[in-house]
C-alpha positions as a printed NumPy array, in Angstrom:
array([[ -33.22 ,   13.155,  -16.275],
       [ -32.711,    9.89 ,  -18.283],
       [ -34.582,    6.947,  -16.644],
       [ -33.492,    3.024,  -17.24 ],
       [ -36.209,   -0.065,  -16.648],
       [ -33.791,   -1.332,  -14.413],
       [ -35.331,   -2.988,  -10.711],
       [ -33.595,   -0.825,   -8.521],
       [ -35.499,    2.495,   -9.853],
       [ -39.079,    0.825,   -9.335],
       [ -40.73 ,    0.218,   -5.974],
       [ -40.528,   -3.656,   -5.094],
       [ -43.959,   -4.301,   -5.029],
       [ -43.9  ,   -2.852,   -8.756],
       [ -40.91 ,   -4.897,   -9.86 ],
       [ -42.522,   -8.313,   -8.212],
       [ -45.641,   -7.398,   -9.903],
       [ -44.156,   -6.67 ,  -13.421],
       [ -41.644,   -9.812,  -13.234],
       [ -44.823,  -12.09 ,  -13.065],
       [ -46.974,  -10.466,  -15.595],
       [ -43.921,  -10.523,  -18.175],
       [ -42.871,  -13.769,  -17.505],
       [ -44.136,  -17.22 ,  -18.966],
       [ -43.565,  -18.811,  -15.831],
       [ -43.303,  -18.764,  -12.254],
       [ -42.314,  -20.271,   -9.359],
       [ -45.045,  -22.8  ,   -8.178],
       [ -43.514,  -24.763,   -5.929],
       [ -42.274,  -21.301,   -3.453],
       [ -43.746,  -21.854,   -0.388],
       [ -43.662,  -17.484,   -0.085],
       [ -46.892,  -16.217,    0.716],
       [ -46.565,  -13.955,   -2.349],
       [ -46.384,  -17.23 ,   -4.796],
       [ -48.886,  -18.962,   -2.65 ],
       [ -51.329,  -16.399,   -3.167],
       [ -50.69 ,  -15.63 ,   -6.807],
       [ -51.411,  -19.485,   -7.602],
       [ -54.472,  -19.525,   -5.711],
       [ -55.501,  -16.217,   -7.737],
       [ -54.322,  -17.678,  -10.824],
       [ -56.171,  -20.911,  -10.26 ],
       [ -59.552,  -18.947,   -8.903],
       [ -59.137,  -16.332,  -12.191],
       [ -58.315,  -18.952,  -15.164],
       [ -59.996,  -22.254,  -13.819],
       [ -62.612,  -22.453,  -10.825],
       [ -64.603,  -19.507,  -11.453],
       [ -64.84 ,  -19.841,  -15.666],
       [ -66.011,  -23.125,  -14.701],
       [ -68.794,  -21.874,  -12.403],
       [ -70.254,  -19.874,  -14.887],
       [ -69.965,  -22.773,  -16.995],
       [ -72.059,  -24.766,  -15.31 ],
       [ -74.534,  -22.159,  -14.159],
       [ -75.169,  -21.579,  -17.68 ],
       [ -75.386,  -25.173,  -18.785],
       [ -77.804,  -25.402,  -15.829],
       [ -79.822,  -22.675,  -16.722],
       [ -79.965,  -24.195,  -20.316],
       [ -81.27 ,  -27.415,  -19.117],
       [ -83.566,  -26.21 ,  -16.756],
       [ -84.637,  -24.355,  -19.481],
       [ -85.455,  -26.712,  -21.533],
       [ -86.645,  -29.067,  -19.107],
       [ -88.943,  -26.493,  -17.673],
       [ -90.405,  -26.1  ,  -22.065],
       [ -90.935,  -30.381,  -22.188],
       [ -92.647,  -30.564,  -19.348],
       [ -95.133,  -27.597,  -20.74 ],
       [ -95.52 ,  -29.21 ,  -23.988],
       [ -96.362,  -32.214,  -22.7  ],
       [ -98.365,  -30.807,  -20.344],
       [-100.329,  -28.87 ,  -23.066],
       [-100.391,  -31.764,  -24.925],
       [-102.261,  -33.982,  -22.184],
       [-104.854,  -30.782,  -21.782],
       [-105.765,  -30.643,  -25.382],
       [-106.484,  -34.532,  -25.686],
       [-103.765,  -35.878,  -27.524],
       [-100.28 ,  -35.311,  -29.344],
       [-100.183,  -32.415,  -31.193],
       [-100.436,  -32.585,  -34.561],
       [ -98.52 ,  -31.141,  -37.769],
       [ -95.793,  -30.506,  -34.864]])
């Protein structure tokens, strides 16, 4: 049995899913619920949530090293004065 990659031998969920993930483009402006939904997963995957975990981690960072001045200054007052040879 010889098998071709043509559309009509793959289920049509299978060809709709393999004709976006081999294509450069797609059609953004289909009001389909099928390209509706893949732009909102597309946006969600590539842009909204890599930019959560962006900021998350810049926050953390910051809080970070907010939360480190505030305890070297905060050591500083208790021993009397500005640390020195710091």
């Amino acid at each position: 049995m010889h098998f071709h990659n043509h559309p009509h031998h793959l289920p049509h969920l299978l060809h709709r899913l393999l004709h976006y993930f081999v294509n450069c483009t797609f059609n953004y402006l289909s009001m389909d619920t099928w390209s509706r939904s893949y732009v909102v997963v597309l946006f969600l995957a590539s842009y909204a949530v890599p930019l959560v975990v962006v900021c998350y981690a810049y926050f953390g960072i910051v809080s970070s090293v907010s939360r480190h001045d505030r305890n070297l200054k905060s050591h500083e007052v208790t021993q009397g004065g500005l640390l020195q040879g710091v």
